[in-house]
C-alpha positions as CSV (number, residue, x, y, z in Angstrom):
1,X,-156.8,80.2,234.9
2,X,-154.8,78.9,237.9
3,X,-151.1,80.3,237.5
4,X,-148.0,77.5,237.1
5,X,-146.3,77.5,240.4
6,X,-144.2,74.6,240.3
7,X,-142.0,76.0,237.2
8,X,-141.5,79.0,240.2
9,X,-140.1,76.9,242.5
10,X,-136.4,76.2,242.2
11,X,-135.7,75.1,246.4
12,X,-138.0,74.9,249.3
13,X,-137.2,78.6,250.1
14,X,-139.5,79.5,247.5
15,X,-142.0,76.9,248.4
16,X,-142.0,78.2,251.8
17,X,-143.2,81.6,250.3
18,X,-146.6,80.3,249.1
19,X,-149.8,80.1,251.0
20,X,-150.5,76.9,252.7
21,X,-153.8,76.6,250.6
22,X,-151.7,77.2,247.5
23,X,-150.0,73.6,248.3
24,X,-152.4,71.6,246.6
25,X,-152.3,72.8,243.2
26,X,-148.2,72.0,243.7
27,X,-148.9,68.5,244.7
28,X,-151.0,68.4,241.3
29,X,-148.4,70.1,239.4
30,X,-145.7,68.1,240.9
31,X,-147.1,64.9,240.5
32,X,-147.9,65.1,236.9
33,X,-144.2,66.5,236.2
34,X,-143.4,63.0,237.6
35,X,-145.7,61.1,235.5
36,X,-144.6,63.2,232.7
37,X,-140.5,62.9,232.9
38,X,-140.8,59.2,233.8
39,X,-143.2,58.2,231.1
40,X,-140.9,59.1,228.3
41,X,-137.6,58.7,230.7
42,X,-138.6,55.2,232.9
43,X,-137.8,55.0,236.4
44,X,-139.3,54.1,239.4
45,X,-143.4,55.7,239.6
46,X,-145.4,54.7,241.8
47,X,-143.2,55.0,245.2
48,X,-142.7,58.7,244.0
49,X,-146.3,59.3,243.6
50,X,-147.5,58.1,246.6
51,X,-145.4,60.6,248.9
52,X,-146.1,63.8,247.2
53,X,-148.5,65.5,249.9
54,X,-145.7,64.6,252.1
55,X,-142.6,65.8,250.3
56,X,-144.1,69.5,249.4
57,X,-145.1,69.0,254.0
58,X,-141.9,68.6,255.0
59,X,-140.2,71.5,252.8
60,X,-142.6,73.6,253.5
61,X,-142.2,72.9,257.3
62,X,-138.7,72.2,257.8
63,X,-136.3,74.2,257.2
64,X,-134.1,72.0,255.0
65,X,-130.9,71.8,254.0
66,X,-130.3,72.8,257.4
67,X,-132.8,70.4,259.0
68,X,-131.6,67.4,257.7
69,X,-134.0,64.8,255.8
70,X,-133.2,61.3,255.2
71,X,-135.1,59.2,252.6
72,X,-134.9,55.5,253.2
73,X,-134.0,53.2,250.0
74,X,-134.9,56.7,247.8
75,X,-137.3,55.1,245.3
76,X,-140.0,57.4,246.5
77,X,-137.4,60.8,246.4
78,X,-138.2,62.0,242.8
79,X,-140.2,64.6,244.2
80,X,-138.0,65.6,246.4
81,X,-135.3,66.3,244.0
82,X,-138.0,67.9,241.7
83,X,-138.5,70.5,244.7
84,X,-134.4,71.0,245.6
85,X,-132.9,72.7,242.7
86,X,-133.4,69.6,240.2
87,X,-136.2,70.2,238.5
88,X,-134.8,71.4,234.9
89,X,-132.4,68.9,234.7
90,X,-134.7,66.1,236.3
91,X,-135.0,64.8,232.5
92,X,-131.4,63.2,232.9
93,X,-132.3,60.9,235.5
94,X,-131.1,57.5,235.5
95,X,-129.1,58.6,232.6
96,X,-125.3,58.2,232.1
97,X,-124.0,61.6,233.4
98,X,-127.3,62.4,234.7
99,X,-129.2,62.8,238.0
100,X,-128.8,59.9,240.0
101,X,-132.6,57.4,240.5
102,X,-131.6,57.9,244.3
103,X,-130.1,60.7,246.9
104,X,-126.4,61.1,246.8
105,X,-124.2,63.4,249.0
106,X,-122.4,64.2,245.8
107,X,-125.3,65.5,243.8
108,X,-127.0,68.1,246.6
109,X,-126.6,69.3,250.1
110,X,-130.4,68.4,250.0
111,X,-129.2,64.7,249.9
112,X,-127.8,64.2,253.4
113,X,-127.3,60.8,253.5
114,X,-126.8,58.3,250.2
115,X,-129.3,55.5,250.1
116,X,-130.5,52.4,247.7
117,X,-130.9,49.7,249.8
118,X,-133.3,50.0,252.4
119,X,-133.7,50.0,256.1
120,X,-131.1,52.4,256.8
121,X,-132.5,55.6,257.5
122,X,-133.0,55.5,260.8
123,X,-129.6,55.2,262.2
124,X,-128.2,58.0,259.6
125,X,-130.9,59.8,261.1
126,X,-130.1,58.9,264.5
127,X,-126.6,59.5,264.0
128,X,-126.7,63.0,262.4
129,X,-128.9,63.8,265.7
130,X,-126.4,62.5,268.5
131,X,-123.6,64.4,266.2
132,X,-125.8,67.6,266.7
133,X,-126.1,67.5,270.2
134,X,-123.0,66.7,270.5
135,X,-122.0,70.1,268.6
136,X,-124.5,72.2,270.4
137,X,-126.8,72.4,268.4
138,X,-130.1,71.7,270.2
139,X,-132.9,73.1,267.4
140,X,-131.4,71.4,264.4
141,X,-134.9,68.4,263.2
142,X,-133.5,65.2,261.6
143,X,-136.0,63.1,259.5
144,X,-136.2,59.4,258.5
145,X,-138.9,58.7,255.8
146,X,-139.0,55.1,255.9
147,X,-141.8,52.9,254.7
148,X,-143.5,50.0,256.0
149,X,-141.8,47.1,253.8
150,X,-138.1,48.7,255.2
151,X,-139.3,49.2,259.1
152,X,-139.6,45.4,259.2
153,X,-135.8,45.1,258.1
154,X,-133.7,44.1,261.5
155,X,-131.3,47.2,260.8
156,X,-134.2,49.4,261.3
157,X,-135.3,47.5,264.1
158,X,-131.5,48.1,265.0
159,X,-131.8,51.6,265.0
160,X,-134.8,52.0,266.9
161,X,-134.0,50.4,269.7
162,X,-131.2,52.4,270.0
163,X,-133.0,55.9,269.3
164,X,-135.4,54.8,272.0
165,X,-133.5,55.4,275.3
166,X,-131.8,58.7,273.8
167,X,-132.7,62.4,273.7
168,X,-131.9,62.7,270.5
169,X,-133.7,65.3,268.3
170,X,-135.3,62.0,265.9
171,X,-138.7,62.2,263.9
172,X,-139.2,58.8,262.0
173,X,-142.3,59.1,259.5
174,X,-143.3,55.6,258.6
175,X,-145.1,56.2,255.3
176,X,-147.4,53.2,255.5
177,X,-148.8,51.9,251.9
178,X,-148.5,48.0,252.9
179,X,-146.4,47.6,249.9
180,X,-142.6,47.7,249.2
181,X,-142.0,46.8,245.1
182,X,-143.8,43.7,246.4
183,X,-146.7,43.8,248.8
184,X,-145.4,43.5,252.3
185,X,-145.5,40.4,254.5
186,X,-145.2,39.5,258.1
187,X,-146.2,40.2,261.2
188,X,-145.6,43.7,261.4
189,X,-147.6,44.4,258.6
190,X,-150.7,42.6,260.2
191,X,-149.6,44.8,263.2
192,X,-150.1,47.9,261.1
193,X,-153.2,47.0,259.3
194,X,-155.0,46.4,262.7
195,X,-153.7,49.9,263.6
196,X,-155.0,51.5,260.8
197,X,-158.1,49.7,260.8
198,X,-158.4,50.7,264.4
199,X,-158.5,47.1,265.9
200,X,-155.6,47.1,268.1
201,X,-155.8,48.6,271.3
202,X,-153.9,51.8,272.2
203,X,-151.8,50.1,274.9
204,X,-150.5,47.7,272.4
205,X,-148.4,50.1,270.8
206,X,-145.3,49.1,269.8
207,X,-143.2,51.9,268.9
208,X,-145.1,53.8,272.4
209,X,-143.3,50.7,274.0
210,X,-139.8,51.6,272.4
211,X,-140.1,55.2,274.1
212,X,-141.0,57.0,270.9
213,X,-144.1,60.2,271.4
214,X,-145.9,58.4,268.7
215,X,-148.9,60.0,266.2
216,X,-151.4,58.3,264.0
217,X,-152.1,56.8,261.8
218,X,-153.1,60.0,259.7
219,X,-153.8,60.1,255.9
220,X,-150.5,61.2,253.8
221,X,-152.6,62.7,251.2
222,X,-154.3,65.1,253.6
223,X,-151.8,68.4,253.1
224,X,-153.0,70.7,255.9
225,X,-153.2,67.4,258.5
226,X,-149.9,66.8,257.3
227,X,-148.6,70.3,257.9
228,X,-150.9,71.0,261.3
229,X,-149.5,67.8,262.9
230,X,-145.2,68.3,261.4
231,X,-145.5,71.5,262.9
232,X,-147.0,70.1,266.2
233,X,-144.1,67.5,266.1
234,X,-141.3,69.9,265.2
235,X,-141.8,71.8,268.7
236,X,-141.3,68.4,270.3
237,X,-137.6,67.2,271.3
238,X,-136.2,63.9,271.7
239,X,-137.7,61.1,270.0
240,X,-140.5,61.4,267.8
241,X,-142.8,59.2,265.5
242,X,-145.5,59.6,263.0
243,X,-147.4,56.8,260.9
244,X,-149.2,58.2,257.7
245,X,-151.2,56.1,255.2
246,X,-150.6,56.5,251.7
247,X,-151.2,54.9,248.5
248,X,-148.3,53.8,246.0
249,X,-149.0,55.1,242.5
250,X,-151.4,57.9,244.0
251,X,-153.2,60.1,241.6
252,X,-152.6,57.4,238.2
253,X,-155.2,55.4,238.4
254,X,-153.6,52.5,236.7
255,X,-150.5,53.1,239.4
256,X,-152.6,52.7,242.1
257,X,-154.9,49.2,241.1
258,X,-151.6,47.9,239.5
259,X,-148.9,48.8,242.2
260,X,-146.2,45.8,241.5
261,X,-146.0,46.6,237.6
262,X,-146.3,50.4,238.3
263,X,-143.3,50.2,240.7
264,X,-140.6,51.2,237.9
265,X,-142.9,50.6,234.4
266,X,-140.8,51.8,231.7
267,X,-142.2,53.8,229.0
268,X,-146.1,54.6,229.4
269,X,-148.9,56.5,227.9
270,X,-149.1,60.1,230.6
271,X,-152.1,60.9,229.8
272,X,-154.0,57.7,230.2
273,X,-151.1,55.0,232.2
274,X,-151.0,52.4,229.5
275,X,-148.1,51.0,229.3
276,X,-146.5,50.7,226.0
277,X,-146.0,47.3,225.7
278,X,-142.9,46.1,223.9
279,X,-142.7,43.3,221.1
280,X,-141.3,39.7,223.3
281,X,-141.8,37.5,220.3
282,X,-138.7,36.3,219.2
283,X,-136.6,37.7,222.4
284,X,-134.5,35.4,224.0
285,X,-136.2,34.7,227.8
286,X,-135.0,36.6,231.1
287,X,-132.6,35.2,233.2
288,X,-134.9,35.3,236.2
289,X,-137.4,33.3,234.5
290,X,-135.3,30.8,233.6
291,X,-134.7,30.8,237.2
292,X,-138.2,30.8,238.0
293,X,-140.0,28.4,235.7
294,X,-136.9,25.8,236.2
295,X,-137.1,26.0,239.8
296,X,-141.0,25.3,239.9
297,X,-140.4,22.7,237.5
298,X,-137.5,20.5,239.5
299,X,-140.1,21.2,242.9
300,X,-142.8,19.7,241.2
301,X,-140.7,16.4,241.2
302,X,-139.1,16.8,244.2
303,X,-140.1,17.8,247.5
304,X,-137.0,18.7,249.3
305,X,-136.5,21.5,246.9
306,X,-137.3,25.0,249.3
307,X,-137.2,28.2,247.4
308,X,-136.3,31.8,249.6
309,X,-136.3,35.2,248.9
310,X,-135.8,38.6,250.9
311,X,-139.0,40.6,249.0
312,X,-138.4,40.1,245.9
313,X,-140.1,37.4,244.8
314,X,-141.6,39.3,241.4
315,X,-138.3,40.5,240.8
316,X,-136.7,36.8,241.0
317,X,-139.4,35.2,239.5
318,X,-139.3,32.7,242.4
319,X,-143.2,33.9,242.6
320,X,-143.9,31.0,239.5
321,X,-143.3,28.6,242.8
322,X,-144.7,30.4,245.6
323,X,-148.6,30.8,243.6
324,X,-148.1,27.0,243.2
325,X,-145.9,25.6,246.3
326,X,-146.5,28.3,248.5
327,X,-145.7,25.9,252.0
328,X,-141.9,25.8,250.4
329,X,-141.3,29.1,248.8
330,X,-140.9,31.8,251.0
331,X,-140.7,35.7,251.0
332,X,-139.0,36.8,254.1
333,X,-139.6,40.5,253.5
334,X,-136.4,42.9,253.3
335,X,-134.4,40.6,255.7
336,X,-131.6,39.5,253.8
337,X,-129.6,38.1,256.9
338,X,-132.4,35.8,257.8
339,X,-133.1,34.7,255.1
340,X,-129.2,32.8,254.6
341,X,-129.5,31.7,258.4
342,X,-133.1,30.3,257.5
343,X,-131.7,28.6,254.0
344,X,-129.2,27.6,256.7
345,X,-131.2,26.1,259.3
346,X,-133.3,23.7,256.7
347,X,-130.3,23.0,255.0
348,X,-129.6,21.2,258.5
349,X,-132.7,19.2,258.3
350,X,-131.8,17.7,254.1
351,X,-134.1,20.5,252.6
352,X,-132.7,21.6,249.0
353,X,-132.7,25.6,249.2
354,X,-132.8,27.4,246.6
355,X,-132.0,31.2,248.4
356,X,-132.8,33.4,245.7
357,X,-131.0,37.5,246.8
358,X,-130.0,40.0,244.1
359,X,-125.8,40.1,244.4
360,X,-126.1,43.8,245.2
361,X,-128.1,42.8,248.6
362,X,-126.1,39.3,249.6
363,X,-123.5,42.1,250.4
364,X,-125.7,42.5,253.4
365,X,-125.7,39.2,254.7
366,X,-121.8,38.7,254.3
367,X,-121.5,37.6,258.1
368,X,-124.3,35.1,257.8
369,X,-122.8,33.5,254.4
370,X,-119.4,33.0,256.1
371,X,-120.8,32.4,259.7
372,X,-123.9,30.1,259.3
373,X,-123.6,28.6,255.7
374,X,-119.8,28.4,255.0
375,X,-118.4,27.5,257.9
376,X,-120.3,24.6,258.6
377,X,-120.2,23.7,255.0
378,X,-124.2,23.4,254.3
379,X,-125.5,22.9,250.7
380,X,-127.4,25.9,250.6
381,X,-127.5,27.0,246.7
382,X,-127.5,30.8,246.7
383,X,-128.9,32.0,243.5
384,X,-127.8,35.4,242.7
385,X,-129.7,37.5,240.3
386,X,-129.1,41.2,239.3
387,X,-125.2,40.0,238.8
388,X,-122.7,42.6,237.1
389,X,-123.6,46.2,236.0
390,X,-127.1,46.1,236.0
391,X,-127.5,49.9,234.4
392,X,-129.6,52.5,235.5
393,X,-129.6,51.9,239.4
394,X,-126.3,52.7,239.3
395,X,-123.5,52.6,242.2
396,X,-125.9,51.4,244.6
397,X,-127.1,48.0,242.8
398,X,-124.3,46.7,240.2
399,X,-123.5,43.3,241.3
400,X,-120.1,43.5,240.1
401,X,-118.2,42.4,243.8
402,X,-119.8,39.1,244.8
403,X,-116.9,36.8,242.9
404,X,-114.4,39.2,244.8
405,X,-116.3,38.5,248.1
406,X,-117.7,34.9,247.9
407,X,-114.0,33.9,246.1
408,X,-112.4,34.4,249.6
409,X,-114.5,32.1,251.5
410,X,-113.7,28.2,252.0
411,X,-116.2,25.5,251.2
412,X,-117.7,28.3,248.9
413,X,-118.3,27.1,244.8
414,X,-119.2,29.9,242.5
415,X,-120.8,29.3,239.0
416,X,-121.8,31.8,236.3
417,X,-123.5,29.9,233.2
418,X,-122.8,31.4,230.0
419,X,-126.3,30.9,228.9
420,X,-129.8,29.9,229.4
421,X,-129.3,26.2,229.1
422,X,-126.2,26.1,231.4
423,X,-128.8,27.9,234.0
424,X,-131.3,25.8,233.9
425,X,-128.8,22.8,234.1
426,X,-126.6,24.1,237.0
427,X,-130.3,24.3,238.8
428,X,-131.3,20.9,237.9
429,X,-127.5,19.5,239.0
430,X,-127.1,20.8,242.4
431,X,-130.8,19.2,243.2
432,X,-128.4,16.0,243.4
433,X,-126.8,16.6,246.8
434,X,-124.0,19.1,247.0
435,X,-121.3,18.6,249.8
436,X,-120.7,22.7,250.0
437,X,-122.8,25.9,249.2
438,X,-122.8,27.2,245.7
439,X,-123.0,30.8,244.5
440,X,-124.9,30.6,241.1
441,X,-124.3,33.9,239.2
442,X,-126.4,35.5,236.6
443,X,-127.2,39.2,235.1
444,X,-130.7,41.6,235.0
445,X,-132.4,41.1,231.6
446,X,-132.6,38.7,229.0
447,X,-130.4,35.9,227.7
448,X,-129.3,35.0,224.5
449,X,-131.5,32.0,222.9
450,X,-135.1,33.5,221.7
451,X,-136.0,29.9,221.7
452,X,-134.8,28.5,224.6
453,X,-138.3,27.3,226.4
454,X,-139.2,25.6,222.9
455,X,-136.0,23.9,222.4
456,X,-134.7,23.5,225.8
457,X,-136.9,24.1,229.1
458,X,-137.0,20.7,230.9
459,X,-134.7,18.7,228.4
460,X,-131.9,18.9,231.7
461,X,-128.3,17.3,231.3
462,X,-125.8,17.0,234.8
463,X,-123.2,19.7,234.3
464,X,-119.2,18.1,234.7
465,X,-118.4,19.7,237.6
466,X,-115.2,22.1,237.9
467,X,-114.9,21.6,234.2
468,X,-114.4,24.6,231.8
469,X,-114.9,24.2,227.8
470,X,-112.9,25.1,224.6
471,X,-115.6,27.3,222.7
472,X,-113.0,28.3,220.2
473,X,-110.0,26.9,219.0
474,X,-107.0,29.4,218.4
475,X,-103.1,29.4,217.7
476,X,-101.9,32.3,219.8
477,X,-103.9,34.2,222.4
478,X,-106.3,32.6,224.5
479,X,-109.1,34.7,226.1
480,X,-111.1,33.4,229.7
481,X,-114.0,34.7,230.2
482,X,-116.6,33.9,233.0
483,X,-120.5,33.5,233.0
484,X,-122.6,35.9,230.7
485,X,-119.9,38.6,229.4
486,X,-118.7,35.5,227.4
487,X,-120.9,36.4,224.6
488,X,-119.9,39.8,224.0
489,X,-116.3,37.5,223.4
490,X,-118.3,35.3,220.9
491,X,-119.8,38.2,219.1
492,X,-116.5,40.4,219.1
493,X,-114.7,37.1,217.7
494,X,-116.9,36.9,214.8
495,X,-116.0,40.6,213.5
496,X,-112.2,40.3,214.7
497,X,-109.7,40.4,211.6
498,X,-107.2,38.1,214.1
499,X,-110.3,35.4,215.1
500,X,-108.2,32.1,213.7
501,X,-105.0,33.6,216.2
502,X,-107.9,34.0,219.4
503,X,-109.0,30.9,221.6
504,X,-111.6,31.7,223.9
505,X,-112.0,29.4,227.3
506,X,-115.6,29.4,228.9
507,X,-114.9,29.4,233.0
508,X,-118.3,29.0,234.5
509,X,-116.7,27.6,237.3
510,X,-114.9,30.4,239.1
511,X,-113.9,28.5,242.2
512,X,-112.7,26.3,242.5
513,X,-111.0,26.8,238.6
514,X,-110.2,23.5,236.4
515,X,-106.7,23.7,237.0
516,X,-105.9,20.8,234.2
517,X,-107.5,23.1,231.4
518,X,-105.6,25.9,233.1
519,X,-102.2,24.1,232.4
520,X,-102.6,23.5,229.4
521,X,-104.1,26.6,228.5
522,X,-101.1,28.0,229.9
523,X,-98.6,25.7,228.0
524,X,-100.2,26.4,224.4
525,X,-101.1,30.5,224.6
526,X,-98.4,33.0,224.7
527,X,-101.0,35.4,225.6
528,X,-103.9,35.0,228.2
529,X,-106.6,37.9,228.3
530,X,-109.7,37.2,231.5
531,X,-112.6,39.2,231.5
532,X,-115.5,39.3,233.8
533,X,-118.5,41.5,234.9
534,X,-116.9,42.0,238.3
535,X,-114.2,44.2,240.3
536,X,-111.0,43.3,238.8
537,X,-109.6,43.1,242.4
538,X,-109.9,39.8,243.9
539,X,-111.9,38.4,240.6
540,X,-111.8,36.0,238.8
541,X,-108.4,37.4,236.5
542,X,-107.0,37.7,240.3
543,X,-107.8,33.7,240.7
544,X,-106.2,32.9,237.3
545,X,-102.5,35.7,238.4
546,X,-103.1,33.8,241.3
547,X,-102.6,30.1,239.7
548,X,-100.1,31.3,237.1
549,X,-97.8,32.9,240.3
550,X,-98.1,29.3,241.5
551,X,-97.3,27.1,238.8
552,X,-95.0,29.4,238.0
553,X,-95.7,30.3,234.7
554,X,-94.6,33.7,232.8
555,X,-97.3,33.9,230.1
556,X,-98.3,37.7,229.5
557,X,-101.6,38.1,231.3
558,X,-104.3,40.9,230.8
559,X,-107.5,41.4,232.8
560,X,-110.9,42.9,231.8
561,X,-113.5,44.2,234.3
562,X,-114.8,46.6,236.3
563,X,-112.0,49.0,237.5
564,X,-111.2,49.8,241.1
565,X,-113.8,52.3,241.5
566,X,-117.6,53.1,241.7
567,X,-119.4,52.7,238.8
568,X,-122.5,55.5,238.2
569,X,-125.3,54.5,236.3
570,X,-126.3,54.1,232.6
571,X,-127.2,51.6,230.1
572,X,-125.5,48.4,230.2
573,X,-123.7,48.9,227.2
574,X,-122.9,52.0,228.1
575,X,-121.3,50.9,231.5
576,X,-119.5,47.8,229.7
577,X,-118.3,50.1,227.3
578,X,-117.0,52.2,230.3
579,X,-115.5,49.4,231.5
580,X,-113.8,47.9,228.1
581,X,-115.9,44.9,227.9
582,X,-118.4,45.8,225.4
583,X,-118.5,44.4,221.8
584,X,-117.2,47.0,220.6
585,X,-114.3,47.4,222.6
586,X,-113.3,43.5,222.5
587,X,-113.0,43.7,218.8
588,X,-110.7,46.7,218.9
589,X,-108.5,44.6,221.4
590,X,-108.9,41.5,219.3
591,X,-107.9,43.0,216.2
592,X,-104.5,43.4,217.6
593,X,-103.8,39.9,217.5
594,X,-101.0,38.6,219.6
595,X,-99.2,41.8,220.2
């Protein structure tokens, strides 16, 4: 009977004292302690999976910490973490006070560089490597794991032009499974498929033409190819790059035929991959399907309507379009800043676009929003999913600064529906002809009406715009609240022992505010309380200090929200209860009345 290695390994200075031939049984080992943890914990699979063969090669050959590793995004770094003194706690991951989903400087010296959204390993890399040199230190390997779906991103693109006409001590691995959460796209990835298929001629090279010593295509799941050809590369200085074929979800067979659902597939079955489905009758729909089925709905009747999305078009649910309209709905790939300049651009020509980027990446196309959308005042409708705390991702993905950021730009509306049906009608209105770009808000998960395609889907009314509604009559306090976290205020009202006292104001228009209901809010309420999903700096309590300072009223003013600082990752509830804008915590502040 084989002997359990991988419960001996607690860093890769123990890995480094097994046999090479002894590797494969800890690739087996470690990725069924991945299947196992993540089938009762969640997480993301089949990223993790796929780069086990390579993880256990470059411990084993590296000399890391001090050689210093860099895993782009960090979806695929489970096993890493499992190998670098994580393993026996690994079972918090994702968990509030628990091991973060991705690297973080914080958590290990293992973790050089923090990661989440992708593309940017090569220029840490690149930069750790110039910084060595520039210390002395001459010997000391820097990595970039970065896979096909994030090399295509400019900022990697960025970064290897750069590395390219240096000396600098650089190994990029491109870990090449033609898939990203969804399967790649572009030209680069027909590039690489005629590589590995062995159709494009050697003097076509493209990285050979950026000034990188270039090896492969070799197969990732080979160990001793992997090792024989790291260490070949590790005696080499200055730039270097390998391109290893892998599969996403390798060694579950499910993981591997179904790689978009087996990306992060919540709780499954270890031993045989089934998922275990979850009960949706009687749920209330998710917010990105009532993005998704509205949006194909309103194209079907007009054809100006464009839908856009940087790669995540399974994720946004803009997918129910592209299977049936797929000449105007577009996945750029993990390009968020071309994707606003492209929205842009057809904008130009009378196209309705629909540009559809989780808030947590339209941080990366700030320049482009301000530059190419705002300042020329185009009607491009940004439709921003994944908005507020969106749990377990943590730090990296909460969408809880985009009011803050898009409040500060002129031309710029933003709009958070409190609901399903205010979704679905904000989409149909703005189909109308907009004179300005609008910012459409709306969280991860599901809504609050169960029955909202029976009852609602398709029966569209034109939203008043700039007008905000009395949801709640009340004699002393009056409580703002903007987009979703508006019912957490409807359910804490219902238990609150002070309701009759407790107005409550839906603001789905953030900017620009409806300063009439504002007034007389202001004129009737002793006390105003504004809470959001956002950073309390610059959000949307900041817009309502800011009128109040300007009509000069002295009404006591309280803002809920996120709190000037990072928040880790959890469950929603949890984070919001963090935060002071759970349930919970809204009817402990309501039951105080007006004091």
């Amino acid at each position: 009977m084989k002997s359990d290695l991988l419960s001996n390994i607690y860093n890769p200075a123990d890995l480094r004292l097994l046999k090479e031939e002894q590797l494969a049984q800890v690739a087996q080992e470690l990725r069924q302690f991945i299947i196992d943890i993540v089938s009762v914990k969640e997480g993301h699979l089949g990223a993790s999976l796929g780069v086990v063969e390579l993880t256990i090669a470059l411990h084993y050959v590296f000399n890391t910490p001090d050689d210093l590793l860099v895993w782009d995004v960090g979806h695929q770094a489970y096993g890493h973490k499992i190998l670098t003194e994580r393993r026996e706690i690994f079972h918090t991951n994702r968990q509030i006070g628990g091991v973060s989903g991705f690297p973080k400087r914080s958590e290990s010296v293992y973790d050089t560089f923090g990661v989440g959204h992708s593309s940017t390993s090569i220029s840490a890399a690149l930069g750790m490597a110039i910084a060595s040199k520039l210390k002395g230190d001459f010997d000391k390997e820097h990595i970039a794991v970065i896979g096909d779906a994030s090399i295509a991103s400019g900022m990697a693109f960025e970064g290897l032009n750069h590395a390219g006409v240096t000396d600098a001590n650089i190994l990029v691995i491109l870990n090449d499974n033609a898939i990203g959460i969804d399967p790649s796209v572009g030209a680069l990835k027909k590039y690489l498929t005629s590589v590995k298929n062995g159709k494009n001629p050697r003097q076509n090279n493209i990285i050979k033409s950026l000034n990188f010593d270039y090896s492969g295509p070799i197969d990732g799941h080979d160990l001793p190819k992997l090792i024989k050809e790291l260490n070949r590369l590790k005696k080499i200085k200055g730039p270097k790059f390998l391109h290893i074929v892998t599969t996403k979800g390798k060694g579950l067979q499910q993981a591997e035929e179904n790689q978009v659902k087996y990306h992060a597939p919540g709780k499954f079955d270890a031993s045989t991959g089934e998922i275990h489905l979850k009960s949706e009758e009687n749920l209330p729909p998710k917010f990105q399907d009532v993005f998704g089925l509205t949006i194909l709905d309103l194209a079907k009747k007009n054809e100006k309507i464009i839908g856009i999305t940087p790669a995540m078009p399974s994720g946004s649910s803009l997918k129910f379009m592209m299977d049936e309209f797929p000449e105007r709905a577009f996945d750029v790939g993990i390009a968020e800043q071309h994707a606003v300049t492209l929205a842009a651009g057809m904008a130009t020509q009378g196209m309705i676009v629909y540009c559809n980027i989780y808030s947590t990446f339209l941080q990366r196309a700030y320049d482009q929003v301000i530059h190419d959308v705002a300042l020329q005042n185009l009607p491009v409708i940004f439709c921003l999913d994944r908005a507020g705390l969106v749990g377990e991702d943590g730090a990296t993905h909460h969408g809880v600064f985009d009011i803050a950021y898009l409040r500060s730009i002129p031309n710029m509306v933003i709009y958070a529906p409190l609901n399903e049906i205010e979704l679905q009608n904000i989409l149909y209105t703005v189909q109308f002809g907009i004179d300005q770009p609008i910012a459409i808000r709306y969280p991860r998960g599901r809504g609050v009406l169960p029955n909202w395609e029976v009852e609602n889907f398709g029966h569209y009314e034109k939203i008043n715009w700039n007008e905000a509604k009395c949801l709640k009559d009340g004699t002393k306090v009056a409580v703002l609240s903007a987009g979703t976290i508006g019912n957490n205020v409807i359910e804490a009202l219902k238990e609150s022992t002070h309701s009759n006292e407790i107005a409550h104001y839906n603001f789905s228009f953030i900017k620009p505010l409806d300063i009439n209901t504002l007034k007389t809010i202001f004129s009737t309420f002793e006390r105003i309380i504004t809470i959001e999903d956002g950073v309390k700096n610059g959000g949307f309590g900041s817009a309502v200090l800011e009128f109040a300072a300007s009509h000069n009223f002295k009404n006591s003013i309280e803002i809920l929200g996120v709190p000037d600082e990072f928040i880790e990752h959890g469950t929603v509830n949890q984070l919001q209860e963090l935060c002071k804008i759970d349930v919970k915590s809204l009817i402990n502040l309501f039951s105080n009345g007006s004091k």
